[in-house]
N, C-alpha and C positions, 0 to 999 in steps of 0.2 A: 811798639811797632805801629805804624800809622797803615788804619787801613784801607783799603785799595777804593775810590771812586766807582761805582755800577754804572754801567753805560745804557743808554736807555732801551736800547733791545732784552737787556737782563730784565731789566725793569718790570716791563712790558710783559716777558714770559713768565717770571715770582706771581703778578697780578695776575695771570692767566688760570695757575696752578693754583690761585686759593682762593677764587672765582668759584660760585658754588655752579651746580648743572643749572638750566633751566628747568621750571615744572611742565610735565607731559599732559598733553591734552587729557580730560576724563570723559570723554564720551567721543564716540564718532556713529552717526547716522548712516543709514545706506537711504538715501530720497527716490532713487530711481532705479530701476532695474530690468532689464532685459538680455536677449540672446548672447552680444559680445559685449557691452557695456555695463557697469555697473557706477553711480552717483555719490560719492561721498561727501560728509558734509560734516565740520567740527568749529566750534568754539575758536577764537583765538585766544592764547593763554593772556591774561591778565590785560584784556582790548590792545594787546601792547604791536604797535605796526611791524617793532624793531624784529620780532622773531620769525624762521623761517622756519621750515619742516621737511622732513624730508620721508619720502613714504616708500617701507618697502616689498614688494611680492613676488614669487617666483624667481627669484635670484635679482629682478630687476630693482631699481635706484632713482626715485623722484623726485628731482628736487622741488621746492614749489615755497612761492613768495610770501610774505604775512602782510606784505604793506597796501594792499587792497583795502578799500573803504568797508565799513561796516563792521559786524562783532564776529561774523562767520567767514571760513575757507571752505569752497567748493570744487572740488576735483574729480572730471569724468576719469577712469579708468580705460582704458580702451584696448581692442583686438583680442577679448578673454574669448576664450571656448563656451560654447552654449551646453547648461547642464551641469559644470565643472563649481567643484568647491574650492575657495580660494581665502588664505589667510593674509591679511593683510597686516604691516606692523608702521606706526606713526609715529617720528620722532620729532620733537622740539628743538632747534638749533639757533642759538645765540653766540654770536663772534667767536662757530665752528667749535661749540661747548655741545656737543645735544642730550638730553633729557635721557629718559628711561623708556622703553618703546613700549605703545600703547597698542593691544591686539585685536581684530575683530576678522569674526570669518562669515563669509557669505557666500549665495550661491547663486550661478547666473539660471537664468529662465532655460528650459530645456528647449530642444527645435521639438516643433509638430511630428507627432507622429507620421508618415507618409509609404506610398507603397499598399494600401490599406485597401482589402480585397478580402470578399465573402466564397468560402464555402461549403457543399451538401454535406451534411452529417445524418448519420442516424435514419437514413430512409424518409428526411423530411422534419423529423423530432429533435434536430438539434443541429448548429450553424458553428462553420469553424471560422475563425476569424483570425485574416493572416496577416501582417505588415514589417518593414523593413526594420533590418538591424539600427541601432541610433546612429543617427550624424551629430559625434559629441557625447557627454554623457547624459545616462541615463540611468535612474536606481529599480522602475516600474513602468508599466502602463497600466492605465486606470481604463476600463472601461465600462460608461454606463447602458446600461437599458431598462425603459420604463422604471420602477421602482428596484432593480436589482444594480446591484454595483460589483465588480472582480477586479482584480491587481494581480496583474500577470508579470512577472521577471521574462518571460522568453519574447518568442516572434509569431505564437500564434495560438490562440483562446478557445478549447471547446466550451461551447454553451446545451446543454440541453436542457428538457423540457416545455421545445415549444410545438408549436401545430405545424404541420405540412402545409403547402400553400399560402402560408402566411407571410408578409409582411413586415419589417422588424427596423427599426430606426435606431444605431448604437452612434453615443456621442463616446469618443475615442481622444488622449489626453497621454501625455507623455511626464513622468513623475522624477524630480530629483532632487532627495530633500524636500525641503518643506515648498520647494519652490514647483508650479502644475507650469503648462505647454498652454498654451493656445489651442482648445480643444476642436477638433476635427470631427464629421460626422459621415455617417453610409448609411443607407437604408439598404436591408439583404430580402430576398425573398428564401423561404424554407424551400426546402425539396418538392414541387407540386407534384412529380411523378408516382406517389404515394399514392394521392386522391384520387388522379384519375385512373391509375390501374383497380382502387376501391370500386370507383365509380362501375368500371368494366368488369370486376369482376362479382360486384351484385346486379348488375342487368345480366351475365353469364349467367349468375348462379338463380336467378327468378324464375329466368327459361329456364334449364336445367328440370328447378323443382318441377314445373310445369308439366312437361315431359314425361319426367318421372310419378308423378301423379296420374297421368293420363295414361302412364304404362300399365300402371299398378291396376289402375280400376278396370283394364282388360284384360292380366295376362296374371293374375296373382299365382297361382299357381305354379308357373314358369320365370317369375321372378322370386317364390320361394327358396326354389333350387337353386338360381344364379345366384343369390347372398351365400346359400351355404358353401358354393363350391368357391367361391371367393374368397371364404374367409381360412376355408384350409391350404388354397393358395399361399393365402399371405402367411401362416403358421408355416407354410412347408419351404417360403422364400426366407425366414432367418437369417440370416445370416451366421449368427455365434448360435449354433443348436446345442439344448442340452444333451450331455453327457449322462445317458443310465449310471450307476453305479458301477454292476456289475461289469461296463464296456471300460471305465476308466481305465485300470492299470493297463490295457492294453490301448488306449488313448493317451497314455501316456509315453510309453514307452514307443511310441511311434514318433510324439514330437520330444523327445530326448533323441533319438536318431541322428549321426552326423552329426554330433556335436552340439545338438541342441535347438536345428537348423528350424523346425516346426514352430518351437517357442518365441524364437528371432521373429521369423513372418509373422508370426500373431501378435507381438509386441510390438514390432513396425506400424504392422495396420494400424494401430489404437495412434500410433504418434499425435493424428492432428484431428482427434473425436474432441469437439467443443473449442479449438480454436477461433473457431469464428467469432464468437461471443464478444461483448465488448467489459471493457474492465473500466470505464470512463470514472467515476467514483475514486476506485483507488491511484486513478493517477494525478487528482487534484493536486495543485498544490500546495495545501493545507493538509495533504493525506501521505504524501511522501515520504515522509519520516516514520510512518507507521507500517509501512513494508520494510519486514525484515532482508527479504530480497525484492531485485526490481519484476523479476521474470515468473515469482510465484504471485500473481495476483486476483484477488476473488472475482465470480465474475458477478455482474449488477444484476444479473435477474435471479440470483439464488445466496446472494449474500447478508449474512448476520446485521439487521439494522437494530443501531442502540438506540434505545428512548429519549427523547428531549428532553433537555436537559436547562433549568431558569440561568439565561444568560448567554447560550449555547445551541446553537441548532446543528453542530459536530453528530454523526449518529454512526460516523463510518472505523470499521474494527476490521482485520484482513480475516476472517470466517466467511464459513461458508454454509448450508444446511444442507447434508446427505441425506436422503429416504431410505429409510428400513424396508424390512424384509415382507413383501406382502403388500396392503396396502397403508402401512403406516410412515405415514411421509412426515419426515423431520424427526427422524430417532436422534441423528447425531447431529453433531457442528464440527466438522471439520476446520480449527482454527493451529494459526502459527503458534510458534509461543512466544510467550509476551516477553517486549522491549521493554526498558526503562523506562520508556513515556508511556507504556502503555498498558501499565500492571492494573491502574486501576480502572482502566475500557473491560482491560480480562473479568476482574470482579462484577462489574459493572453485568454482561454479557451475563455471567452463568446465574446475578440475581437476577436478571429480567427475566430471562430464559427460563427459571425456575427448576434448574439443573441441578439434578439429587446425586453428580456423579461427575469428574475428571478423570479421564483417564492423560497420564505423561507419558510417552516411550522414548524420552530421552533424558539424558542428566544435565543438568547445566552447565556442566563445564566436559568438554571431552576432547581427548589429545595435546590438550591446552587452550582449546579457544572456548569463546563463552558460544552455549549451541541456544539457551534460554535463561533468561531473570529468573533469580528464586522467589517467587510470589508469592511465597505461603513463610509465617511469620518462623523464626530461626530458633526460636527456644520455645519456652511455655506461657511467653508474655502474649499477648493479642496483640495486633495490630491492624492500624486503621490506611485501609486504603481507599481513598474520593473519605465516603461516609458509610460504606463497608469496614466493620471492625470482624477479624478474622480471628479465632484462636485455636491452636493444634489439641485436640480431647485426646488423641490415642494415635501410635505409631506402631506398627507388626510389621517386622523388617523378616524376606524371607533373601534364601538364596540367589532370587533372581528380581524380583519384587519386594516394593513396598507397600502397604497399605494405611492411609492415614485417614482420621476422621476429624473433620472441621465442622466448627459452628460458626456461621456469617451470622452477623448482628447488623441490622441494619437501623443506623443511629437518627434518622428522619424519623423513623415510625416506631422502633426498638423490638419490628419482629425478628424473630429471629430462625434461621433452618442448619438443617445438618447437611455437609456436604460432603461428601465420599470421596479419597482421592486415591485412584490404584496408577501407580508407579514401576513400570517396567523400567530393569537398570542395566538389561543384558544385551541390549540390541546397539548394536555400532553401526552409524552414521553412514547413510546408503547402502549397504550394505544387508545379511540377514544375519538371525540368530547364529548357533554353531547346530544346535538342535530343533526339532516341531515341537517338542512333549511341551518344556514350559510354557511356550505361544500360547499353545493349543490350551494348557491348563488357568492359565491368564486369562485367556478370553474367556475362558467357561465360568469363571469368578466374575471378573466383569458382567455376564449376559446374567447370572443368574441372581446381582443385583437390579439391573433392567427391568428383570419380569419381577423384583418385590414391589419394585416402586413403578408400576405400571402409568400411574395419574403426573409422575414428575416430569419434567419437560426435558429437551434434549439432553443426550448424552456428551460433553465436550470433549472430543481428541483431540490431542496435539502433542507433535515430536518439533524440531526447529524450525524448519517450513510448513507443516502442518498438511504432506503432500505423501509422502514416502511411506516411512512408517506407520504415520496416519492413516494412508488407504490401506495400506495392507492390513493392519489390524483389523478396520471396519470390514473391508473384505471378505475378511478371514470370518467376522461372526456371519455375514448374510451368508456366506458361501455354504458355512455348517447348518444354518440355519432351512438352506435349500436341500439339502440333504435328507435332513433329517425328517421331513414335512413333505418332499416329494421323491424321494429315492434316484432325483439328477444334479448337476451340477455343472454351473455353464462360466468358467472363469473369467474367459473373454467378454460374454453380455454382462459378466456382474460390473468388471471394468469400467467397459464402456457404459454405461450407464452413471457412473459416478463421475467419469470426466468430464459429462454432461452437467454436474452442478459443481467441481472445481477441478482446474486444471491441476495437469502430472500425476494425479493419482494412481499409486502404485509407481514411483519413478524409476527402476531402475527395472532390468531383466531379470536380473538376479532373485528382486522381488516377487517378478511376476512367479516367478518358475519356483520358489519358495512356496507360494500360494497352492500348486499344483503337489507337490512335495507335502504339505500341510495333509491336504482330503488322501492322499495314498496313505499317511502313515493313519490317518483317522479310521481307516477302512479297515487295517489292520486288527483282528480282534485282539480284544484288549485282555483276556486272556496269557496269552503268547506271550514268552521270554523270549525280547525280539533283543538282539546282541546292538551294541553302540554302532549306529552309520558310519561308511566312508561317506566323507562326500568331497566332489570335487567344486570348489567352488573360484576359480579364475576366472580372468577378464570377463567376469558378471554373468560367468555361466553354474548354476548350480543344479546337482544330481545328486540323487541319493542311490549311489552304484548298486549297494545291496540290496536294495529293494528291486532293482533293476534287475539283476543276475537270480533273483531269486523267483523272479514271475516268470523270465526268461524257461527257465530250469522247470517249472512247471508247465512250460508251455513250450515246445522243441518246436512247432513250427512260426512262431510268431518272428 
């Protein structure tokens, strides 16, 4: 058979199909860059004029010529978004053959910061600094002052640490990618109203002394008497007055009345003792991640600072420091309990602290959810957490409680201490015990480690938030410890007083009225075959009914 002639379209297409691709550019430059424009700039493959390219981003399609003089192709980009990351793909095409695409991603310049306005923080000690959402993207803002630098993701920077009445020039920069803004600048003044009420109020208080000097050296006698009757004034304006002993059960069973309606109003009151305070520290944004929750946070003038650390000037842990009973200030630390990132802050904390004692009141896992990290090592191996090496000596597992002893090793220097950890495992999650007795005998194990190791440094609580269980525990020992040492008991001042160095202390009603429930069965002599409590405890009201019916019963007209 004779075979058939190929007509030159065939031809033409066979040549086409065994025609190899062209080779893809190896390099492409970015030469210029700004807001919507970006400069490209590559090699022609093989100086060859014949070959064209075609470029492509964002769905769009470029085509663009090779037969320009010279060795290189320069292609502005145009009408990109300011801020925005952009892939770009470049192809080789020879008589509609093209290459293999060749990738490069870049990012256009961000727009300027703008909108960018100062203000008062802190009573003059610190400058808030606001500015508008981006036009375009944006991944930071950098702002500098004097030799300090911050990089803020939101629309507005607290700064503290600085002087009233002062003065302050911040250059302000818009961040995305590796690529900075066209930096922007404001000079802020701090809060002057600071100084000059200072000002006013030591020429006030100059005269004052003066006065009172000049009282004094005529009338001593008669300003004798005015100090003293002032000062039983102010003892007798109290507000939370202690409780005799003897008056409680019948101070008690007055605010259990109606339902509990006394307890309610005094745990109202306390709602907002220390919210004023500032929490500026924990809400850095370098510190964020280390609240367990957003709403339990320490506050700055009473919270746990960790030591410097080579590489590091991090020093912030959500703790707090509580004062003991009397004048010993700083018995406890009221701390959360440790996160995954923050097991080894926690170590860290009780070696600085030189804390001869943990107490936990919660489990780490309860109802299903994780309430705290297990930070203490799982078997009988040691483990090293930062450069703390931890290992378990001894575990006494009781009914209600654990008690473990650890030895920190600490691998800089290889001293090494013993650290005590009592483990309450009965207490559910806002809530109280079902009973006082074991509380009550927990604590008493706890406190009467306290008083062997007098010289060791704080005590560490912590339940999940490190607020709840927490305070009530600590509570619970100052409160027996007023007791015992002055024959009163004032539940409400012990409160308040602790709310004053971390907030929600004592969080729930339930808790509070638990506390009061605690000092009655305490009063109880201990003697007495006292039969198992009813108690009633819904919607966060608790009562110990028989203790109730039985004072009642001894008392017909109460």
């Amino acid at each position: 058979m004779k075979s058939r002639d190929l007509s030159m379209g065939e031809k033409q297409a066979i040549l086409k199909l065994r025609k190899e691709a062209p080779q893809s550019v190896t390099t492409i430059t970015v030469k210029n860059c700004n807001e919507t424009t970006l400069l490209l700039e590559w090699n022609k493959v093989d100086n060859n004029n014949n070959y064209n390219y075609r470029l492509s981003y964002n769905s769009k399609n470029i085509s663009l010529s090779g037969s320009e003089e010279g060795v290189a192709v320069t292609y502005t980009v145009p009408d990109l978004t300011a801020g925005t990351e952009y892939t770009f793909t470049l192809y080789t095409v020879f008589k509609g053959v093209e290459s293999r695409g060749y990738h490069i991603t870049s990012v256009t310049v961000p727009n300027s910061v703008t909108g960018l306005h100062c203000q008062y923080s802190s009573g003059g000690y610190g400058l808030t600094l606001v500015w508008d959402p981006p036009n375009g993207g944006r991944t930071a803002v950098q702002v500098n002052m004097s030799s300090k630098s911050f990089s803020y993701t939101g629309e507005r920077l607290y700064i503290d640490g600085l002087l009233p009445a002062q003065w302050y020039t911040l250059t302000v920069s818009a961040l995305s990618g590796p690529m900075q803004s066209v930096p922007v600048s404001i000079t802020c003044q701090t809060d002057p109203r600071g100084v000059i009420a200072g000002v006013l109020t030591f020429l006030l208080l100059a005269i004052l002394i003066l006065c009172i000097g000049i009282y004094i050296w005529h009338h001593k006698p008669e300003l004798s008497s005015m100090f003293k009757s002032s000062n039983e004034t102010k003892l007798s304006s109290n507000k939370y007055k202690p409780i005799p002993l003897k008056k409680f059960p019948m101070h008690f069973s007055s605010m259990s009345g109606d339902q509990n309606r006394g307890f309610s109003e005094e745990y109202e009151d306390l709602s907002t003792v220390g919210t004023d305070q500032s929490c500026t520290v924990a809400t850095l944004p370098e510190n964020k991640s280390k609240n367990r929750f957003t709403n339990v946070l320490p506050y700055d003038v009473s919270r746990v600072k960790l030591a410097a650390q080579t590489g590091s000037d991090m020093d912030y842990i959500n703790a707090n420091y509580i004062h003991g009973y009397g004048k010993k200030n700083k018995q406890y630390i009221a701390a959360q309990g440790p996160l995954p990132s923050t097991v080894s802050d926690f170590w860290r904390m009780v070696w600085e602290q030189k804390s001869s004692a943990i107490v936990m009141l919660t489990n780490c896992t309860e109802g299903g959810r994780i309430k705290c990290e297990h930070y203490w090592p799982v078997d009988d191996m040691p483990y090293l957490y930062g450069n703390l090496r931890v290992s378990v000596q001894s575990e006494q597992k009781e009914s209600c409680w654990t008690r473990r002893e650890f030895v920190v090793r600490n691998e800089s220097t290889s001293e090494e201490r013993g650290v005590t950890h009592f483990h309450f495992t009965a207490w559910p999650d806002h809530g109280v015990p079902k009973g006082t007795e074991e509380l009550i005998q927990f604590r008493w194990i706890v406190r009467q480690h306290i008083e062997t190791f007098p010289f060791s440094g704080p005590t560490v609580v912590h339940c999940s938030a490190g607020v709840g269980r927490t305070g009530t525990l600590i509570a619970l020992d100052l409160l027996l410890q007023q007791m015992d040492k002055e024959e009163v008991v004032s539940v409400a001042d012990c409160i308040h007083r602790m709310r004053l160095s971390r907030p929600l202390m004592v969080q729930t009603q339930s808790q509070y009225v638990f506390l009061h429930q605690c000092i009655m069965d305490s009063l109880l002599p201990k003697e007495d075959s006292i039969p198992e409590p009813i108690y009633e405890n819904s919607d966060m009201i608790y009562a110990n009914a028989l203790v109730l019916r039985e004072y009642k019963a001894d008392n017909p007209g109460v």
